[in-house]
C-alpha positions as CSV (number, residue, x, y, z in Angstrom):
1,X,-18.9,-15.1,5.8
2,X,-18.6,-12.6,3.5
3,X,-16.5,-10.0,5.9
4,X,-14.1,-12.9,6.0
5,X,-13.7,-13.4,2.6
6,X,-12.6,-9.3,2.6
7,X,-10.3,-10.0,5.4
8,X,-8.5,-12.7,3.3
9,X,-8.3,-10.9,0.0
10,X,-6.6,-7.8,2.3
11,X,-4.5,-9.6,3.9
12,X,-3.6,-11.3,0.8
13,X,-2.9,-8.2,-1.0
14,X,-0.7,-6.4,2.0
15,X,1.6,-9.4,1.5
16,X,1.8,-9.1,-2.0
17,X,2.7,-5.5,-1.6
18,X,5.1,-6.3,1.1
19,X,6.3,-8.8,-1.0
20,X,6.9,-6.6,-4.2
21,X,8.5,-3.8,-2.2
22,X,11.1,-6.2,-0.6
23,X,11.8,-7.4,-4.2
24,X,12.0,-4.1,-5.7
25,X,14.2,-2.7,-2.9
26,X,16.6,-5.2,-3.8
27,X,16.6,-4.3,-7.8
28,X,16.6,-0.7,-6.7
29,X,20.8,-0.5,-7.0
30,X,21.0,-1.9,-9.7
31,X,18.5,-0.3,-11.7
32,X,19.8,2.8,-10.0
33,X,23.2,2.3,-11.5
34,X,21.4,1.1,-15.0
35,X,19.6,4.7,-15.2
36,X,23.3,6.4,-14.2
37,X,24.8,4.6,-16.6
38,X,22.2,5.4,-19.4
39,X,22.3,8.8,-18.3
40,X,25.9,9.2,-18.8
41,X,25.6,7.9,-22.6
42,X,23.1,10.4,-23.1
43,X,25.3,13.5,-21.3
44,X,28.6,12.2,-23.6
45,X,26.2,11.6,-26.9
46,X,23.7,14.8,-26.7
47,X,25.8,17.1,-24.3
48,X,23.0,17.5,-21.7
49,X,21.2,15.4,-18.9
50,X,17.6,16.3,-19.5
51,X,17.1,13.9,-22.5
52,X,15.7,10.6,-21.7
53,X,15.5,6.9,-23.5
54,X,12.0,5.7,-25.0
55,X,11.5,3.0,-22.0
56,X,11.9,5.6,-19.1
57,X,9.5,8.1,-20.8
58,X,7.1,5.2,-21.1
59,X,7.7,3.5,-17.4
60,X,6.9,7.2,-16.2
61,X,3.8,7.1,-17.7
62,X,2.7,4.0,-17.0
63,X,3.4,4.7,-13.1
64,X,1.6,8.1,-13.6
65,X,-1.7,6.2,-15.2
66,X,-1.4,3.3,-12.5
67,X,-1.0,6.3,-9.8
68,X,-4.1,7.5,-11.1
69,X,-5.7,4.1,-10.8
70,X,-4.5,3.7,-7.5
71,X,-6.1,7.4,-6.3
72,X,-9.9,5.6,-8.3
73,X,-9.6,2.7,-5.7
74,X,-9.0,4.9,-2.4
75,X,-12.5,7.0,-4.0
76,X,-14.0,3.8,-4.8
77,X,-13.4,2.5,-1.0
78,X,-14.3,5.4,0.7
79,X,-17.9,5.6,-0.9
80,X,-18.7,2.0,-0.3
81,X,-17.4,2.3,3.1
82,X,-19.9,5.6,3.6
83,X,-22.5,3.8,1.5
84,X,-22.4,1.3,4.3
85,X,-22.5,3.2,6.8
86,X,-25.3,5.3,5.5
87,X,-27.5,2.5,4.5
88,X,-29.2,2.6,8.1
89,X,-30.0,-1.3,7.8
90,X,-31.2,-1.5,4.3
91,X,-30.0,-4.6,3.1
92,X,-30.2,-3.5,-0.9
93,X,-27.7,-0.5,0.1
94,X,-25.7,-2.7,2.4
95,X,-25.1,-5.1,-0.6
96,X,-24.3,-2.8,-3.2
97,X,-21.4,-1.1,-0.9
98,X,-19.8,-4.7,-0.2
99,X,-20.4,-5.5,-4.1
100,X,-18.6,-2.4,-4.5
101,X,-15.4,-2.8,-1.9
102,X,-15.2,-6.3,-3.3
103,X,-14.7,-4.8,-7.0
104,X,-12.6,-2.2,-5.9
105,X,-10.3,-4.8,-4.2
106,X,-10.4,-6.6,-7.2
107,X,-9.4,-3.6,-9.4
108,X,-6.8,-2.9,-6.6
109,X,-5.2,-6.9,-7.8
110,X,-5.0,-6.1,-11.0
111,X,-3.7,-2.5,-10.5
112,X,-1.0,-4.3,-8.2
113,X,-0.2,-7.2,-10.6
114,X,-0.1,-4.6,-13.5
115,X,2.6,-2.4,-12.1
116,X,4.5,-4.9,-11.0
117,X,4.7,-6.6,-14.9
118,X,5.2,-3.3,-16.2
119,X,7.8,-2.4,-13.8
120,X,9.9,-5.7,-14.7
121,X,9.6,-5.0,-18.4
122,X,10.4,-1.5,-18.0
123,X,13.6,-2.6,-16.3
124,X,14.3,-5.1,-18.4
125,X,14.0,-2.6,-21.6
126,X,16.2,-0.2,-19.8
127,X,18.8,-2.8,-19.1
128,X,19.0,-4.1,-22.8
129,X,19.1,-0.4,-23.7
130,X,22.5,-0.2,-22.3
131,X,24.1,-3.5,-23.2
């Protein structure tokens, strides 16, 4: 019962990723032109390309910290998968790695959910920024 309840939360999460990436895909021109367009304020105002507005300094590190997060759940799901498959039939071991791929998918929700939320507002900033 409980494998099934894993099956459903991954399945649920690979269309919530399929989801998002077809959404984002079709944001991805015109946030595209949005960054140009930004950049070419700050070539004509600063005389240089390298400098770069407050909201796409912070999107970057937001992705950079939710990359990192994202690298903690593939660590997290490859020791409770070897923790399971270790356990040779010990059903204290055998719980704690399926306690432990359940959190991690959890963790891998919110990760998902987070960078999605910050993406928008990131966006969003970046598109008041020019108007």
């Amino acid at each position: 019962m409980r494998i099934k309840k894993i099956a459903i939360i991954l399945l649920i999460i690979t269309a919530v990723v399929l989801m998002f990436g077809v959404a984002d895909m079709t944001h991805a021109q015109s946030l595209k032109d949005a960054t140009n367009q930004l950049k070419n304020v700050s070539k004509s105002a600063y005389g240089t390309d390298t400098v770069k507005s407050l909201p796409e300094l912070v999107g970057q590190y937001i992705r950079i910290f939710l990359g990192l997060l994202g690298v903690i759940f593939v660590i997290l799901m490859v020791y409770g998968g070897y923790t399971w498959m270790t356990s040779f039939g010990s059903q204290d071991k055998v719980k704690k790695a399926k306690d432990l791929i359940v959190d991690a998918v959890i963790g891998l929700i919110i990760i998902l959910a987070a960078y999605v939320l910050t993406n928008f507002v990131i966006s969003q900033l970046i598109k008041q920024t020019i108007t």
